[in-house]
C-alpha positions as CSV (number, residue, x, y, z in Angstrom):
1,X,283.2,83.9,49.7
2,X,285.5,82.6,46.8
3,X,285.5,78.7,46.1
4,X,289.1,77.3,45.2
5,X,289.6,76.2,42.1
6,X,290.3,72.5,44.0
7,X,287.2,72.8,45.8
8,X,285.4,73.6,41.5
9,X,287.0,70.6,40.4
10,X,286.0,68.1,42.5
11,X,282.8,69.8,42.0
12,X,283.1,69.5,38.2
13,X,284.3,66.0,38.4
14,X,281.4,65.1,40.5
15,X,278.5,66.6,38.2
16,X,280.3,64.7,35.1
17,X,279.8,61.6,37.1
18,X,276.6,62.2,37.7
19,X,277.0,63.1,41.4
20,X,273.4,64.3,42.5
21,X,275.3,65.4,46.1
22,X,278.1,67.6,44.2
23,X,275.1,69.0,41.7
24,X,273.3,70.5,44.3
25,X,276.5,71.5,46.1
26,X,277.0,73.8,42.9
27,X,273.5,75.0,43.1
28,X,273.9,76.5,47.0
29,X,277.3,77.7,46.1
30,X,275.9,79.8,42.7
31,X,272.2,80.0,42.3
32,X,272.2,83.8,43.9
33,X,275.8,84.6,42.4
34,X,273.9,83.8,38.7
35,X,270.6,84.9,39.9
36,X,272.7,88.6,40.6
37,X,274.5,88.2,37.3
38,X,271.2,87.8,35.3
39,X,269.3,90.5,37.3
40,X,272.2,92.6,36.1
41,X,271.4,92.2,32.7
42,X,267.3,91.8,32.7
43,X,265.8,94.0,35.2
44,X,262.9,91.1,35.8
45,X,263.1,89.0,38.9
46,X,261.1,86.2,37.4
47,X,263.0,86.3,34.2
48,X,266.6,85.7,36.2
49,X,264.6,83.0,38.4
50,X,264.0,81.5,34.9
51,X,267.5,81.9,33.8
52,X,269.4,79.9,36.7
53,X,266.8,77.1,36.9
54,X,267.6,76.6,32.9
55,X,271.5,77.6,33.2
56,X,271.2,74.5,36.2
57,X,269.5,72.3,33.7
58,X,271.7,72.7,31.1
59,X,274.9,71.9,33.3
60,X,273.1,68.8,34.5
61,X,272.2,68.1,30.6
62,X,275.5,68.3,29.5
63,X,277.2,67.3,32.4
64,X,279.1,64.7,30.4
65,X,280.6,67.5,28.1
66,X,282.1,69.3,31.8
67,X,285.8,69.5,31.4
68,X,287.4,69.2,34.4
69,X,290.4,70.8,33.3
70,X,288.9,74.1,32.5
71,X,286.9,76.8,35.0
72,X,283.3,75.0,36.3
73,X,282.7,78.7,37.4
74,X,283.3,80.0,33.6
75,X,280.9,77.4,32.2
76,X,278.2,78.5,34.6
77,X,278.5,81.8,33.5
78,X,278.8,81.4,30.0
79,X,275.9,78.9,29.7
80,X,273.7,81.6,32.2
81,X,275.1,84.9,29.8
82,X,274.4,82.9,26.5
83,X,270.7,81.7,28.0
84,X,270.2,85.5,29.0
85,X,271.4,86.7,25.2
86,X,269.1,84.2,23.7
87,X,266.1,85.3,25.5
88,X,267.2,89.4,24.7
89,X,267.2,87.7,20.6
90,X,263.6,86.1,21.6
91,X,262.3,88.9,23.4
92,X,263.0,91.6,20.8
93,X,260.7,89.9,18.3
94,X,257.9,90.9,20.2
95,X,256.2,93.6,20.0
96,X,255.7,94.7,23.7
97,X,259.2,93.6,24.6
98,X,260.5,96.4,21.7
99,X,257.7,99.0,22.9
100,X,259.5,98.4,26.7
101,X,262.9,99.0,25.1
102,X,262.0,102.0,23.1
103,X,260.3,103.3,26.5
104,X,263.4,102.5,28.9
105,X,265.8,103.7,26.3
106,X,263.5,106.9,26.5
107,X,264.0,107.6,29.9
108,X,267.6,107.1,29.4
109,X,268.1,108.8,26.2
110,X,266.5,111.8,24.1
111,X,264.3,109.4,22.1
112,X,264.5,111.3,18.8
113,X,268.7,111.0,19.3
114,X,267.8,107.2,19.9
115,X,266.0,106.5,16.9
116,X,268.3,108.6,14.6
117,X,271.4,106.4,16.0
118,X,269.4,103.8,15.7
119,X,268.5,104.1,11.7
120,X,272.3,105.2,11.4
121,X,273.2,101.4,12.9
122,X,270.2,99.8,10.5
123,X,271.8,101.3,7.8
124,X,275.3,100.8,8.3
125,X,274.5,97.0,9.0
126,X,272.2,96.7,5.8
127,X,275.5,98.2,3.7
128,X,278.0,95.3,5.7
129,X,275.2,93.3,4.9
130,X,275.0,94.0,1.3
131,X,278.8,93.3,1.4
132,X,278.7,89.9,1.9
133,X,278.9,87.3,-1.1
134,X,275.7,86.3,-2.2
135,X,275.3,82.9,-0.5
136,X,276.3,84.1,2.8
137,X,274.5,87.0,2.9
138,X,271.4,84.6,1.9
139,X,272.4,82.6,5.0
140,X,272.3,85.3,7.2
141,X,268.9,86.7,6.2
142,X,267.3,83.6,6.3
143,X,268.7,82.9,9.9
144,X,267.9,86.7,11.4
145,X,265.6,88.0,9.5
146,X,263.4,85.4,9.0
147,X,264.4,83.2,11.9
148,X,264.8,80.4,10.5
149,X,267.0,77.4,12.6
150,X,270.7,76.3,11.4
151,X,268.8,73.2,10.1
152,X,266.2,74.6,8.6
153,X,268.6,76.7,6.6
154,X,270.7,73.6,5.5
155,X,267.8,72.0,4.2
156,X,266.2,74.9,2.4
157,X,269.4,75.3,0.8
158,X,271.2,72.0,0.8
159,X,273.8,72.7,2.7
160,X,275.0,71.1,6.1
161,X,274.0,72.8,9.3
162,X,278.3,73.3,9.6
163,X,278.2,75.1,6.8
164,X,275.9,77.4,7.6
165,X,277.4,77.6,11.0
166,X,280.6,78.7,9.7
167,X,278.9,81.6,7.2
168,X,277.0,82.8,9.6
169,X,280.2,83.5,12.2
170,X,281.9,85.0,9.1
171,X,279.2,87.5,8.7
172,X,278.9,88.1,13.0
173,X,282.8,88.7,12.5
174,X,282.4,91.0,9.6
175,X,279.7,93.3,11.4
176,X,282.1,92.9,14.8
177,X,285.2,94.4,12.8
178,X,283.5,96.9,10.7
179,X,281.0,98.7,13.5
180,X,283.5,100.0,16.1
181,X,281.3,101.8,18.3
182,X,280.8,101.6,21.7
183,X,277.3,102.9,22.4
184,X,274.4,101.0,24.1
185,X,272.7,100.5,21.2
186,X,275.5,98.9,19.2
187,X,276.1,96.6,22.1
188,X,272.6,95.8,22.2
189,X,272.5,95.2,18.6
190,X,275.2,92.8,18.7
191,X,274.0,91.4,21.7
192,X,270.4,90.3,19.8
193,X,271.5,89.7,16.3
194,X,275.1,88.6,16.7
């Protein structure tokens, strides 16, 4: 069943007021639509559970930011796809999380063809990498190599957190330009580290 976009607003304009009623009205009308959308992506029941209880806490956080003008239905979605990403970005630091990639890619893929497209990616993004003036390229290594916060990164190098910001985009946008394929592991690549 599709909501009208008059129905969404009055929903919108109700969560930016604080509206416990219209909150939980937005909850029964999506929490399976995002649960389905996460699944989609994940694969893990408990991790999509997790991913619409937070998307839902975040609206309610930044309810006052909700722009009735715009799509409520787009906000969900983006706050549940970018919640999703930044657990793919946490998840690939670990160790077993990589192991279960390199085993479900497996299955998928010949393995050796895997890992030789995936050096070929490593090395192309170290030469865009290398690039890169000095500072930004600094900014960037700092930020996803050694995972280090926006804020951290401004104070290490005394710079404001926009700043960094605004170099880091610059270099997302140069790798986004400059690697034009479409395979799985590009799009997962860009989907962790971009």
């Amino acid at each position: 069943m599709e909501i009208s976009p008059e129905k969404l607003q009055k929903l919108a304009t109700g969560i930016r007021d604080g509206e416990i009623k219209a909150f939980d009205e937005l909850y029964e009308l999506y929490s399976q639509r995002l649960y389905g959308f996460a699944f989609s992506m994940l694969k893990n029941k408990e991790d999509s559970k997790e991913i619409v209880q937070d998307t839902f806490l975040k609206i309610w956080s930044r309810r006052a930011e909700i722009n009735t003008s715009h799509s409520l239905k787009s906000f969900l979605f983006t706050v549940s796809y970018n919640l999703v990403i930044d657990l793919f970005r946490k998840r690939a630091k670990e160790t077993e999380f990589q192991s279960y990639l390199k085993y479900y890619l497996s299955q998928n893929n010949s393995e050796s063809a895997i890992m030789v497209e995936f050096q070929e990616l490593n090395e192309e993004v170290q030469r865009l990498i290398a690039e890169l003036p000095e500072k930004r390229r600094q900014i960037y290594k700092l930020s996803r190599e050694d995972g280090l916060s926006h804020k951290e990164i401004a104070s290490k190098l005394g710079l404001s957190t926009k700043t960094v910001e605004n170099q880091i985009n610059l270099t997302l946008r140069h790798l986004r330009v400059h690697i034009n394929s479409n395979s799985l592991l590009v799009l997962l690549f860009m989907a962790l580290f971009g």
